[in-house]
VOKOLMI-75935 format. One line per 10 residues: number of its first residue (from 1); their letters; for each residue y, z, x of N, C-alpha, C, O, CB. Coordinates in Angstrom, 2 decimals, decimal comma, always signed. Glycine has a CB too. Example, Ala and Ser with C-alpha at 12.3 -4.5 7.8 and 13.67 -1.06 7.14 Angstrom:
BEGIN
1) as) -5,69:+7,80:+13,19:-4,50:+7,80:+12,30:-3,30:+7,80:+13,20:-3,32:+8,46:+14,24:-4,47:+9,05:+11,31  -2,25:+7,08:+12,85:-1,06:+7,14:+13,67:+0,03:+7,87:+12,90:+1,14:+8,04:+13,41:-0,60:+5,72:+14,08 .
//
This chain:
BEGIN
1) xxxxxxxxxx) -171,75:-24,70:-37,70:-172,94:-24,98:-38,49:-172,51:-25,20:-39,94:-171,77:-24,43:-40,55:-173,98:-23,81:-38,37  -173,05:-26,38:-40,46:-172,69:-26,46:-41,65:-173,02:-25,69:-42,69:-174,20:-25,39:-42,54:-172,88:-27,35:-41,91  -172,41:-25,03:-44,06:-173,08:-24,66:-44,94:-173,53:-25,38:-46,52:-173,01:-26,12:-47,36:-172,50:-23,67:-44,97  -174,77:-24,68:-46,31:-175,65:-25,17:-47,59:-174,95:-24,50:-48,70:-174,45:-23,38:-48,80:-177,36:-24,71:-47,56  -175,10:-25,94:-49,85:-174,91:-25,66:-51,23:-176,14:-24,42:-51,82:-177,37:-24,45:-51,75:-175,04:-27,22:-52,04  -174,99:-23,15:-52,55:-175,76:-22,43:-52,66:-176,78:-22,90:-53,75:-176,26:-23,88:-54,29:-175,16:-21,34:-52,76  -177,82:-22,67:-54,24:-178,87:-22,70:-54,92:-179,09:-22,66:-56,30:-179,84:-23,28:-57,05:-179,38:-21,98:-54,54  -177,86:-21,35:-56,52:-178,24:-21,72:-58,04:-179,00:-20,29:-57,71:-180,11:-20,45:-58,22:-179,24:-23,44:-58,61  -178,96:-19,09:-57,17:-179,80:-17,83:-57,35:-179,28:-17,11:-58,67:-180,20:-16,68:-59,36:-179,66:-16,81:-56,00  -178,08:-16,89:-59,13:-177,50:-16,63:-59,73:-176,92:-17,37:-60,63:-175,77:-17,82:-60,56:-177,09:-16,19:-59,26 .
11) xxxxxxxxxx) -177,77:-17,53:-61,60:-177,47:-18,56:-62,79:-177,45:-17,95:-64,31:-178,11:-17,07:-64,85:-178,65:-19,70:-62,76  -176,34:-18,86:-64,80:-175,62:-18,80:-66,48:-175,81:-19,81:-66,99:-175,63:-20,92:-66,49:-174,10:-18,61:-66,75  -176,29:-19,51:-68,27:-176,25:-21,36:-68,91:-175,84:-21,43:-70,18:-176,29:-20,96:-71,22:-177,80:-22,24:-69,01  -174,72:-22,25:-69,89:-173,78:-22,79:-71,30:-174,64:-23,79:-71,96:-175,28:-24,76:-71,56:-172,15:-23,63:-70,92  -174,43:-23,12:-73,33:-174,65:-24,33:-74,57:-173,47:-25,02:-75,05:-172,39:-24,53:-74,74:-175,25:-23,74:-75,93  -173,50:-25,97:-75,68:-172,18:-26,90:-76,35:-173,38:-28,06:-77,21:-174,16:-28,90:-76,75:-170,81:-27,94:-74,72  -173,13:-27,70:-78,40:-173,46:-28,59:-79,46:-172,28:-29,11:-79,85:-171,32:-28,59:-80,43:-174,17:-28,01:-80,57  -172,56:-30,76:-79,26:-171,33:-31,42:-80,33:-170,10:-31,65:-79,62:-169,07:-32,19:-80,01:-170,88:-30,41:-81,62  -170,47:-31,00:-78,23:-168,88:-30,24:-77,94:-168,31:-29,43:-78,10:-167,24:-29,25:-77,52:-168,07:-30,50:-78,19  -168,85:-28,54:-79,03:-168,44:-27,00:-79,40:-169,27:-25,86:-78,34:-170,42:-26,23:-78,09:-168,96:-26,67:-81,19 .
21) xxxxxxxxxx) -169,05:-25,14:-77,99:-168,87:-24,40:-76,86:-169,44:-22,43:-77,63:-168,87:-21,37:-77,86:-166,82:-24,73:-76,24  -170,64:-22,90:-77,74:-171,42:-21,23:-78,22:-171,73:-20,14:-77,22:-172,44:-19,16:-77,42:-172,99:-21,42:-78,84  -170,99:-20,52:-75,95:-170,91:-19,62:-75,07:-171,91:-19,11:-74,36:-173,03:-19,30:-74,84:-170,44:-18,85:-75,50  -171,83:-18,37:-73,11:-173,21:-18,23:-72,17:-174,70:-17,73:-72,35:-174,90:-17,15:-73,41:-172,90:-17,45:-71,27  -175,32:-17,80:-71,86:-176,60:-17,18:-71,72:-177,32:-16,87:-70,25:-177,41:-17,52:-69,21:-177,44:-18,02:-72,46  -177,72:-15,74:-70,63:-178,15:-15,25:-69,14:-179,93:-15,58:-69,00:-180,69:-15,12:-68,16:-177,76:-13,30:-68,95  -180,28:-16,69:-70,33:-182,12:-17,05:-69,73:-181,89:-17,86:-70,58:-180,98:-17,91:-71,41:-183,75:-15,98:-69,86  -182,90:-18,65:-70,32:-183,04:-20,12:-70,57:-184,41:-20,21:-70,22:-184,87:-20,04:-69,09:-182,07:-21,14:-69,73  -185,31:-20,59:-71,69:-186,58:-20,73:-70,97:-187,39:-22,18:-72,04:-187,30:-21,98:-73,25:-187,56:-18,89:-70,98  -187,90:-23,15:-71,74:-189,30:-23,90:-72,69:-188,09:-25,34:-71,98:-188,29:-26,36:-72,62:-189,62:-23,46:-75,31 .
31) xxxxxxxxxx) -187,30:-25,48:-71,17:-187,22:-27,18:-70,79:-188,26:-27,68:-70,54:-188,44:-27,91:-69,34:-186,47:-27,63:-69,66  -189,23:-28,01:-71,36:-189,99:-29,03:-70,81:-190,51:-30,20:-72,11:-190,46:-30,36:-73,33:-191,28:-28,23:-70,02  -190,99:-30,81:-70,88:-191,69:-32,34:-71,96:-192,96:-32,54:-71,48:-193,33:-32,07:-70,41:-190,85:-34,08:-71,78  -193,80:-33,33:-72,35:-195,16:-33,19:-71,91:-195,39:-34,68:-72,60:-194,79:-34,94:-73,65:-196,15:-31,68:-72,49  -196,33:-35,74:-71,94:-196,64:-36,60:-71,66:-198,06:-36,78:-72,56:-198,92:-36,22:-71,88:-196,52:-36,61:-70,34  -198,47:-37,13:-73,37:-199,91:-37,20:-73,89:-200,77:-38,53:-73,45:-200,45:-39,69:-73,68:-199,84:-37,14:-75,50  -201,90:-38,08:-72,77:-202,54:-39,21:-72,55:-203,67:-39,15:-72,80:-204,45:-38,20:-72,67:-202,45:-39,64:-71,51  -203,94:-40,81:-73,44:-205,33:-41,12:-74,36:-206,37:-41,83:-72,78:-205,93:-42,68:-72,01:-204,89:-42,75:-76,12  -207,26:-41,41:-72,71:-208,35:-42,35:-71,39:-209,06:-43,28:-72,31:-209,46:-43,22:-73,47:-209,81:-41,25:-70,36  -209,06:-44,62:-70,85:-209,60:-45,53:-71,77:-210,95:-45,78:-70,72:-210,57:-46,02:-69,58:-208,48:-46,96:-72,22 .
41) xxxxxxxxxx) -212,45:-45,78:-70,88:-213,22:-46,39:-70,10:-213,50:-48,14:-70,12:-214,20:-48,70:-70,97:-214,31:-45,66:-70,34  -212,99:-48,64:-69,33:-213,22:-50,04:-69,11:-214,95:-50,44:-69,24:-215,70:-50,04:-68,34:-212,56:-50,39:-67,56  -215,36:-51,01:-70,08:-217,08:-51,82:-69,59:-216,74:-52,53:-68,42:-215,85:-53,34:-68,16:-217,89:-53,16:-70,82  -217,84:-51,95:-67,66:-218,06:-52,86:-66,73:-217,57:-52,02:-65,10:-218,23:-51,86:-64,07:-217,14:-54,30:-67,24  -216,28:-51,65:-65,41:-215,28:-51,22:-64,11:-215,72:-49,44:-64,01:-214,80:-48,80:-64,53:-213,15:-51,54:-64,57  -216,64:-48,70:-63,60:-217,23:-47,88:-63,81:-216,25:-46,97:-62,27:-216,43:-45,77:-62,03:-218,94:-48,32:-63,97  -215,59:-47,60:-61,69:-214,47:-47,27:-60,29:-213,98:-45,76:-60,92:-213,97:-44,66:-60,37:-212,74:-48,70:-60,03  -213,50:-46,23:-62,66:-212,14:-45,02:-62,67:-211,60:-45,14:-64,56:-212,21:-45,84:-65,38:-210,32:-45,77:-61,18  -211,01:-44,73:-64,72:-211,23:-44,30:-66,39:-209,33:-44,37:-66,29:-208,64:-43,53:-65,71:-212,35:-42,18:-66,93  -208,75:-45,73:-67,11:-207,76:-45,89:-67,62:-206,61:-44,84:-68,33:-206,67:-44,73:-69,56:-208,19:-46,62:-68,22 .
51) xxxxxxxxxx) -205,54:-44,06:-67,56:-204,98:-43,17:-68,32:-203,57:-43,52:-69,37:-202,46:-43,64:-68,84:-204,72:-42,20:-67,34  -203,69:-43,63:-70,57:-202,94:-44,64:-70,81:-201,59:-43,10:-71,69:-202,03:-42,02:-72,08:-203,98:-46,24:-71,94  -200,26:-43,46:-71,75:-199,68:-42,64:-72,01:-199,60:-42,54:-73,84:-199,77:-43,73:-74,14:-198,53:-42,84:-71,15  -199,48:-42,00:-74,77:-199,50:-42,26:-76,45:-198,00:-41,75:-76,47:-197,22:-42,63:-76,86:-200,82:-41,19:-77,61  -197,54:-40,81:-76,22:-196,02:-39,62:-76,87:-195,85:-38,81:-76,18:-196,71:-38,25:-75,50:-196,04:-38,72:-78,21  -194,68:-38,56:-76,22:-194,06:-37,67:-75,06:-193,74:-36,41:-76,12:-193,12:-36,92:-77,06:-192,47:-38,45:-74,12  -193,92:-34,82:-76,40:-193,87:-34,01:-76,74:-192,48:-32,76:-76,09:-192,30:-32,53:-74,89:-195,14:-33,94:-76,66  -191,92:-32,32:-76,89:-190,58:-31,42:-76,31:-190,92:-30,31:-76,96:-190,98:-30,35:-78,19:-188,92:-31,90:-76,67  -191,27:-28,82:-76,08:-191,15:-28,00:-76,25:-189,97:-27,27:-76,69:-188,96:-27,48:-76,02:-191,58:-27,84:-75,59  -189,87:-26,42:-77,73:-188,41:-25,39:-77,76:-188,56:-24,71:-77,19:-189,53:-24,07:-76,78:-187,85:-24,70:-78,75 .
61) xxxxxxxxxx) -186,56:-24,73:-76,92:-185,83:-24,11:-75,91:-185,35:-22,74:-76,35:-184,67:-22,61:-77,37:-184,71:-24,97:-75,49  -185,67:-21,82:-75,62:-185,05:-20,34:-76,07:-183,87:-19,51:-74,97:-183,99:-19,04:-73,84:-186,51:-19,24:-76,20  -183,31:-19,55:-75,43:-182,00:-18,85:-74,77:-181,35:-16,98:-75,85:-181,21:-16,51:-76,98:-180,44:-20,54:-74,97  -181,15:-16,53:-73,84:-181,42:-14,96:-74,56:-180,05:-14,78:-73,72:-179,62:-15,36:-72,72:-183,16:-13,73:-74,13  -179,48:-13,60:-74,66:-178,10:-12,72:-73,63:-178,55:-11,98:-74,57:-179,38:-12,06:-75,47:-176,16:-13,11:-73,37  -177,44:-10,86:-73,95:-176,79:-9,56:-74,48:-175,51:-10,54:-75,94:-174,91:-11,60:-75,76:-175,71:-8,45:-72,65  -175,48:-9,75:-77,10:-174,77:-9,78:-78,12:-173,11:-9,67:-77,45:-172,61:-8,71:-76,87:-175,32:-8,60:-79,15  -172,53:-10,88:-77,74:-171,21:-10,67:-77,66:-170,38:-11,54:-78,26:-170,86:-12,40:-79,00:-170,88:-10,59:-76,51  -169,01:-11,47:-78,05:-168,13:-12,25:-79,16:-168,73:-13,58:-79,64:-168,42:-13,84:-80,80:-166,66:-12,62:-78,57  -169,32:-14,25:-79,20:-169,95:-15,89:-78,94:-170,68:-15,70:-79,97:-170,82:-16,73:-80,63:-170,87:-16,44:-77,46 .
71) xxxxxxxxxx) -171,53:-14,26:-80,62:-172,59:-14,62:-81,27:-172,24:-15,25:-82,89:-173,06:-15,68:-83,71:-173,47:-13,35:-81,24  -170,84:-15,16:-83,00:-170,75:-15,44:-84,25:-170,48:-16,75:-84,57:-170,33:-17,25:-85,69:-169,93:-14,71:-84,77  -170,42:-17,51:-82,99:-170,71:-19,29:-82,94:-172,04:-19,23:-83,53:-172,30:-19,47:-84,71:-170,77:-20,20:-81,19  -172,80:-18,92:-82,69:-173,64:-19,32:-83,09:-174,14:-18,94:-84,52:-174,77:-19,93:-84,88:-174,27:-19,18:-82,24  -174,17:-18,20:-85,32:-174,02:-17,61:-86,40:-173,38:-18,80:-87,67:-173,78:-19,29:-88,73:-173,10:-16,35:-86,00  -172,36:-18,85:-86,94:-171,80:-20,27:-88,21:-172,16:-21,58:-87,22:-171,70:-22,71:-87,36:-169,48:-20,31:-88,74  -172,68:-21,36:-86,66:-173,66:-23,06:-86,41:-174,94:-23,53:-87,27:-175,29:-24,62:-87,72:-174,43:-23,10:-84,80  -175,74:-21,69:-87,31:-176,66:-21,96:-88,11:-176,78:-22,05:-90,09:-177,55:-22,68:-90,81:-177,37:-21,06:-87,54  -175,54:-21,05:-90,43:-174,87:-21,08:-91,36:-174,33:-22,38:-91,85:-174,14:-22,37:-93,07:-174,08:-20,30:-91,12  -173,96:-23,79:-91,10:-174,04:-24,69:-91,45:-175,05:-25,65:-91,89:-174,98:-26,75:-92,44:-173,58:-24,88:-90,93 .
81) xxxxxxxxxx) -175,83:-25,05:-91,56:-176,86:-26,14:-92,12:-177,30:-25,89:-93,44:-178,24:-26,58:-93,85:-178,13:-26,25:-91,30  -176,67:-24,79:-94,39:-177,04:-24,42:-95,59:-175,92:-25,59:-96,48:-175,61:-25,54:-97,67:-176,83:-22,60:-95,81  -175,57:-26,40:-95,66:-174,30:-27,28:-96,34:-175,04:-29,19:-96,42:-174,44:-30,15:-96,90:-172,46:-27,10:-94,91  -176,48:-29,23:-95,76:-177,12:-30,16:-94,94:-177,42:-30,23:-93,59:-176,72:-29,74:-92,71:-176,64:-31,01:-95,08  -178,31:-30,75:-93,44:-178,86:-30,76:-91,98:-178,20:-32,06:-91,27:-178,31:-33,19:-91,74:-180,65:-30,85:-91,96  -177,48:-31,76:-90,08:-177,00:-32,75:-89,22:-177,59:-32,48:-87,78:-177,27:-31,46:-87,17:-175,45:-32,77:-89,25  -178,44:-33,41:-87,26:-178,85:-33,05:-86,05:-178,10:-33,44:-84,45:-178,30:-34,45:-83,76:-180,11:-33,56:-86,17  -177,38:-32,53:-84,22:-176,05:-33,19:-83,13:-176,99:-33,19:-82,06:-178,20:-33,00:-81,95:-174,36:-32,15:-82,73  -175,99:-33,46:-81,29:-176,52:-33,70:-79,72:-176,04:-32,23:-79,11:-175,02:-31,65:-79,48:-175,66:-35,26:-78,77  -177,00:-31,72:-78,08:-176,52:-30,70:-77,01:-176,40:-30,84:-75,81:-176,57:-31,97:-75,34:-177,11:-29,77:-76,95 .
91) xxxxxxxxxx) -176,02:-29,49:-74,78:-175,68:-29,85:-73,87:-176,10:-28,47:-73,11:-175,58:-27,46:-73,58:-174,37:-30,42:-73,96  -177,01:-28,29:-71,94:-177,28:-27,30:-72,04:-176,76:-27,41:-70,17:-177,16:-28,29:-69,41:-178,80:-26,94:-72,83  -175,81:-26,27:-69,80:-175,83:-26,22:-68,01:-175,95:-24,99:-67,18:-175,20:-24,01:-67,26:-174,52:-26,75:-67,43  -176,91:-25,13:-66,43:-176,64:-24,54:-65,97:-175,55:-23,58:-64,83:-175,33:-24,45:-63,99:-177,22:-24,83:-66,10  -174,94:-22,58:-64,45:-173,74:-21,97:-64,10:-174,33:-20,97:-62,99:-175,15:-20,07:-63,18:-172,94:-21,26:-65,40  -173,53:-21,47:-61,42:-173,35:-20,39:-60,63:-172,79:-19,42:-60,82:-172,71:-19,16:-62,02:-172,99:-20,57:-59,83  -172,31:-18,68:-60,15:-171,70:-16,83:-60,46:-170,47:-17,45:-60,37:-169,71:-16,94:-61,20:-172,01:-15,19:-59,14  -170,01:-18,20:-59,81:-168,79:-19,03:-59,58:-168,03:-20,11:-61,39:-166,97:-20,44:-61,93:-169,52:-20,30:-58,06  -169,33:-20,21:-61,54:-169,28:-21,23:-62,75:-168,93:-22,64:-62,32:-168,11:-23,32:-62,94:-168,19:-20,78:-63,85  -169,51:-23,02:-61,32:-169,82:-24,23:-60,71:-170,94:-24,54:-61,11:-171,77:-23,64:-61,24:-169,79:-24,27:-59,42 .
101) xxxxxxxxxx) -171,48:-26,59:-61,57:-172,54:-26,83:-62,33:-173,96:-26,89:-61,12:-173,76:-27,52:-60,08:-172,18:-28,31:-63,25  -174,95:-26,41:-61,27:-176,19:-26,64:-60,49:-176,87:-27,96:-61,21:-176,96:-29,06:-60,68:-177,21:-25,24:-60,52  -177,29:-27,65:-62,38:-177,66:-28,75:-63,32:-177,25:-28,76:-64,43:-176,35:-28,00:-64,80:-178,80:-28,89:-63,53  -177,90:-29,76:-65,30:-177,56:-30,36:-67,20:-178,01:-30,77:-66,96:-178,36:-31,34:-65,92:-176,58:-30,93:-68,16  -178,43:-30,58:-68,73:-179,33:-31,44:-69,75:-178,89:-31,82:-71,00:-178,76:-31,01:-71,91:-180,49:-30,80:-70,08  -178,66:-32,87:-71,10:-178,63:-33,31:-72,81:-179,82:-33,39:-73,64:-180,93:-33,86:-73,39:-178,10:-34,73:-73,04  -179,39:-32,89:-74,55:-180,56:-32,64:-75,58:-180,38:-33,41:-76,62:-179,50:-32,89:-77,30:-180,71:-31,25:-76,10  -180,84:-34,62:-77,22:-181,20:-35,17:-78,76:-181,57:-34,24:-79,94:-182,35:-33,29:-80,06:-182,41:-36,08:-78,69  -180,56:-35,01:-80,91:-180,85:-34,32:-82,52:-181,62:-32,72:-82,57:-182,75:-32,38:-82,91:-182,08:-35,52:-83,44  -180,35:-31,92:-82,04:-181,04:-30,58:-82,05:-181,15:-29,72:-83,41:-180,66:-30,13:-84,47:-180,31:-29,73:-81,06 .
111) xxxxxxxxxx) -181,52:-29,07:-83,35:-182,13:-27,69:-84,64:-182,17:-26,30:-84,28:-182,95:-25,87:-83,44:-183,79:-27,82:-85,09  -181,45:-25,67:-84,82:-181,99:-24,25:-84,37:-183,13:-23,72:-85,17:-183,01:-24,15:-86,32:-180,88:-23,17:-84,46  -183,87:-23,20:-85,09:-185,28:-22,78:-85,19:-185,94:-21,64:-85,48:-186,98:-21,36:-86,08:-185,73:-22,98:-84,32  -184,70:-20,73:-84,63:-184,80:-18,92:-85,19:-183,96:-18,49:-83,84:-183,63:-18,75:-82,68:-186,88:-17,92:-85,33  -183,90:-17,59:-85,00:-182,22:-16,99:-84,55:-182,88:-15,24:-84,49:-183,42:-14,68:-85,44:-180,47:-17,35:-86,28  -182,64:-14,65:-83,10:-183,47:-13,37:-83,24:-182,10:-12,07:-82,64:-181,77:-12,04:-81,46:-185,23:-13,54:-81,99  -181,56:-11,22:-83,57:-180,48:-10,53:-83,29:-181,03:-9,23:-82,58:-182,14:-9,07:-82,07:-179,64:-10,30:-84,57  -179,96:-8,31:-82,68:-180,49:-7,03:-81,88:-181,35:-6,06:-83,00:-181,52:-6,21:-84,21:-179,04:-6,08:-81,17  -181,87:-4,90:-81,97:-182,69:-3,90:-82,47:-181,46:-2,74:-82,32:-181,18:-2,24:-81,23:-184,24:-3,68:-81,57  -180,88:-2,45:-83,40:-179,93:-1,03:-82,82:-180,62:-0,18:-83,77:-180,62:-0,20:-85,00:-177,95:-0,99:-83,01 .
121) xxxxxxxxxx) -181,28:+0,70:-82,81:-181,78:+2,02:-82,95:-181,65:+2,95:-82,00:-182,26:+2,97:-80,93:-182,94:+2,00:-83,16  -180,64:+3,94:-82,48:-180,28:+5,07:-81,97:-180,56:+6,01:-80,92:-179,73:+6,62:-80,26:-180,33:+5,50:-82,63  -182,28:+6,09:-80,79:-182,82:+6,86:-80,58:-183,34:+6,48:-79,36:-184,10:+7,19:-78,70:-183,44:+7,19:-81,46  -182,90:+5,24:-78,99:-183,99:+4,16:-77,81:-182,20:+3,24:-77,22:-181,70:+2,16:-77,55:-185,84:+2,43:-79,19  -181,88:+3,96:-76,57:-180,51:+2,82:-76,34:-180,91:+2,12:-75,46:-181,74:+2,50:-74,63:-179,03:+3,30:-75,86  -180,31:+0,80:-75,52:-180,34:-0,07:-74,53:-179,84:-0,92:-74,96:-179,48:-0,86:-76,13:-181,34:-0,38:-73,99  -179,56:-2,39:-73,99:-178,89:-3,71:-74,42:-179,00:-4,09:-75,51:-180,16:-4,16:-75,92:-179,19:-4,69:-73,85  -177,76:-4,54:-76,55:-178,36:-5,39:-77,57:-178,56:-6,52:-77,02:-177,97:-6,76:-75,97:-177,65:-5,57:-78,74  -179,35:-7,39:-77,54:-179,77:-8,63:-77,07:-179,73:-9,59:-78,49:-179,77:-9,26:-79,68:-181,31:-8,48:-76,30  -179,65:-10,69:-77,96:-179,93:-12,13:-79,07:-180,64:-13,11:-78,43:-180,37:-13,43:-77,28:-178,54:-12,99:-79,59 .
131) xxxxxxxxxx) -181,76:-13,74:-79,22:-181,77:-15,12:-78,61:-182,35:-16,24:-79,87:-182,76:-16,13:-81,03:-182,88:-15,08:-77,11  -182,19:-17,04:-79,16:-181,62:-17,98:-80,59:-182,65:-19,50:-79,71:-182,49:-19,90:-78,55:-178,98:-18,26:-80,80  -183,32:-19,87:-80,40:-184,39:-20,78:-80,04:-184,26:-21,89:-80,91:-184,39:-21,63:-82,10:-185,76:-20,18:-80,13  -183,96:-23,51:-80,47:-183,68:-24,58:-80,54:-185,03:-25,37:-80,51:-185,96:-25,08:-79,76:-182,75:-24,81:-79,63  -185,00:-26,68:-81,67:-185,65:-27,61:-81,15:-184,83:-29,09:-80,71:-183,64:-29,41:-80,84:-186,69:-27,75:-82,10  -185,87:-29,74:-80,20:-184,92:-31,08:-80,31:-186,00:-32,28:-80,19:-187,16:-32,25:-80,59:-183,63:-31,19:-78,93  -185,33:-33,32:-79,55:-186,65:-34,80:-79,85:-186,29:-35,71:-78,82:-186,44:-36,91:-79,00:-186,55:-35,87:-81,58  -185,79:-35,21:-77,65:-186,06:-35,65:-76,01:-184,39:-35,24:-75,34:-183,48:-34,92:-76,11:-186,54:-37,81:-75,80  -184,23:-35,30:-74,04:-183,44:-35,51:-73,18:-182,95:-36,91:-73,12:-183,52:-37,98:-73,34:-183,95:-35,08:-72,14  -181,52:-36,56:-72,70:-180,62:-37,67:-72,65:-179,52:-37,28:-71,60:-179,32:-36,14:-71,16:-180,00:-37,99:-74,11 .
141) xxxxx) -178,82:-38,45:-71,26:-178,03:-38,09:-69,75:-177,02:-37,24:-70,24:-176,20:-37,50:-71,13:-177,28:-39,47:-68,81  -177,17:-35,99:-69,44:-176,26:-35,30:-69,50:-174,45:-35,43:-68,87:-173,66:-34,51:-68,69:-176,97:-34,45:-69,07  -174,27:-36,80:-68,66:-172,94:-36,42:-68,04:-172,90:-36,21:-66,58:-171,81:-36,02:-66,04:-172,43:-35,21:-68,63  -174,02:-36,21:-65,86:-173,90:-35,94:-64,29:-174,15:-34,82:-63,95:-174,89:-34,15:-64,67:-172,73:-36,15:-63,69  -173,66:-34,34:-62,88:-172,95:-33,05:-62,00:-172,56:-33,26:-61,33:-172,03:-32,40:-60,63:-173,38:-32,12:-61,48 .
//
């Protein structure tokens, strides 16, 4: 019996702005795009109401881990932009437990947007965490899989 490509249950997802490599994340959440549409009623054709498309809209993307060596990529990624704003291209993939690709996405003229570090307080331990939330201004071919 043949076996199925696993799924993707267990997923990591690398960023790379530029080609630079800010290392994993264990969530990944806002891929989406949204479609705006204006209705048009035709005189006369009373059947059905014209949906016509205006702009396509891109939600930001937020990506969360636990704090680790990587965070200080990202750290002087955002630290660069106090030098001018350059809006690179990204690359966002997702990663089996294996680190085999399930999917990618290229991302247009990205931005980071807010940058959210840990809570270390003593008294309440638990994970530090980061997550660091991107915009951008559509998808583009990622390169395959």
């Amino acid at each position: 019996m043949p076996t199925l490509p696993d799924p993707g249950s267990t997923v990591f997802f690398k960023l790379s702005i530029d080609g630079q490599n800010l290392g994993l994340f264990n969530g990944c959440d806002g891929l989406a795009s949204q479609v705006e549409i204006e209705q048009h009623h035709e005189g006369g054709n009373n059947g059905f109401v014209w949906q016509l498309p205006t702009r396509v809209t891109f939600s930001t993307i937020r990506l969360t881990r636990p704090l680790t060596a990587d965070t200080a990529r990202v750290a002087a990624w955002i630290s660069s932009l106090a030098t001018g704003i350059t809006r690179p291209t990204a690359q966002i993939a997702a990663l089996r437990a294996d680190g085999s690709v399930v999917a990618q996405w290229g991302l247009v003229e990205v931005l980071p947007v807010r940058w959210t570090g840990p809570t270390l307080n003593p008294s309440s331990p638990s994970v530090a965490t980061e997550t660091l939330e991107i915009a951008h201004h559509g998808f583009t071919d990622a390169g395959g899989v």
